[in-house]
Structure formats: structure tokens, C-alpha cells
N, C-alpha and C positions, 0 to 999 in steps of 0.2 A: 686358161690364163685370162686372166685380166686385160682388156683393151683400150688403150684410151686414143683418143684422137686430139691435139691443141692446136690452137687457132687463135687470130685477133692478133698476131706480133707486129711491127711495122718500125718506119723510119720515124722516130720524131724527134722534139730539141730540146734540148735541156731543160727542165723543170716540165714538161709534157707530162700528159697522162694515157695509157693506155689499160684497155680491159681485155683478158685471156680470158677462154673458155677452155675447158678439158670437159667432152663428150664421151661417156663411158658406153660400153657394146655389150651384148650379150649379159649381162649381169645388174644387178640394183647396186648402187654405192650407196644405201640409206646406212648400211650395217658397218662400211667399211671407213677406215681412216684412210683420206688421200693428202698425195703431200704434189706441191710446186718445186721442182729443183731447177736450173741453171747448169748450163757450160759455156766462159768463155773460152773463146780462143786461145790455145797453150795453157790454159786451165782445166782442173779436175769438176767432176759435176759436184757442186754443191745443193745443200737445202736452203730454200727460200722460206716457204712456211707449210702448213699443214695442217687439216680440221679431222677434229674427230667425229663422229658420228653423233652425239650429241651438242655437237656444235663449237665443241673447244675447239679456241687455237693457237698453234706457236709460230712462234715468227723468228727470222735467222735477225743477229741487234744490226746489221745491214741495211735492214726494211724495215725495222720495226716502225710505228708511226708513219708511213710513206706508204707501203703495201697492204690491203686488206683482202682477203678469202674467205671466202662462202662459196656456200652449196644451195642446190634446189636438186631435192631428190624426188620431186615430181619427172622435171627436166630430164634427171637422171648426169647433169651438169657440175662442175665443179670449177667457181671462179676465183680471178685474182684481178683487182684494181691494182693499178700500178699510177704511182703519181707522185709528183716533185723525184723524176727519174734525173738522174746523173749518167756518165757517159761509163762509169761501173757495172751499171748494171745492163750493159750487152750483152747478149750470147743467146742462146738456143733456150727454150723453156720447157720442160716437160710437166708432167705430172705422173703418177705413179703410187701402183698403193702401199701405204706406212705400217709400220708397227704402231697398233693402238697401246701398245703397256707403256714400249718406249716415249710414243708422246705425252701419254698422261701423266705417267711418275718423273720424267727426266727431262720432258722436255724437247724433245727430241725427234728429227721427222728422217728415220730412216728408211730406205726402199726394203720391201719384202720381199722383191724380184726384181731384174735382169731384163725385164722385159719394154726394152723403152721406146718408144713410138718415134717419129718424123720431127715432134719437136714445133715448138715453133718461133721464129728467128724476132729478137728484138734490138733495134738499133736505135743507141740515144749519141745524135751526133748534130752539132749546128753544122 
């Protein structure tokens, strides 16, 4: 299975920016599409966005303009800027790897597994 570990989440205020890492283990992400999702609180985990392997990317219309992801598959890293954040977008962040068909033809950043990491916690709060 696939591993990730995320990192970088924190307290900040309204219109703040913060930057996520998702560190992948045991395997290269050069080949693979990984996606950013969310859970808040009393909410279902949604997708935020997701890059494919040559570098496409989809964005949930949430973050579009606001969120940007990239990859260094030296690093073997997979990031997300976060900026002009609203008090929406709290909750848990993961990452997780996607369907490459689904994002390319549809749009779309589905998980391909069940396997979700620790997460990690963003609070947009003055």
C-alpha cells in the first residue's frame, strides 16, 4: 500500500496562507496521481484538488484560484498552497492516491484506497 505522511497545517486568520506537504514512503509518486482531500467536523471527506503525473490539475470550484498543488518527484513530495483561506476551509487534510482516468477525462480526484493517514489539522480562525 501506498503511504503518505501530511504536514504544515496550523492556526491562522482569515485571508492567511499556509503550505502542506504530503511525503510519500516506500514507493516513487513520479507515475502516480495524488489528490488533496479534507474532513470537517460533522462533515464527509471531500476532494480539494489533485495532480496527475504529468502535471495536470483539478481543483474542487471551492479552491479554485485560492489553492494551488504541485509535485517534486525528486522529493518524492506532493504540495498544496493554501491562500486567501476562509474559516470553510478547516478540517483535517489528507492526501491519498487518485484515479488517473477519472482526473483526466472527468475531472475528478477520487481516492483509490481506504488507506488514510493522521491527516493533518487546519484552522482558519481570527
Amino acid at each position: 500500500q501506498l503511504q503518505f505522511v501530511e504536514s504544515g497545517g496550523g492556526l491562522v486568520q482569515p485571508g492567511g496562507s499556509l503550505g502542506l506537504s504530503c511525503e510519500a514512503s516506500g514507493f516513487a509518486i513520479r507515475d502516480y496521481t495524488i489528490g488533496w482531500f479534507r474532513q470537517a467536523p460533522g462533515k464527509e471527506r471531500e476532494a480539494v484538488s489533485c495532480i496527475v503525473s504529468d502535471g495536470g490539475t483539478v481543483y474542487a470550484d471551492s479552491v479554485q484560484g485560492r489553492f494551488t498543488i504541485s509535485r517534486d518527484n525528486v522529493k518524492n513530495v506532493v504540495y498544496l498552497r493554501l491562500a486567501t483561506l476562509v474559516p470553510e476551509d478547516t478540517g483535517v487534510y489528507y492526501c491519498e492516491q487518485v484515479n488517473p482516468i477519472k482526473a483526466i477525462l472527468s475531472n475528478k480526484c477520487d481516492p483509490v484506497a481506504d488507506n488514510w493517514g493522521q491527516g493533518t489539522q487546519v484552522t482558519v480562525s481570527s
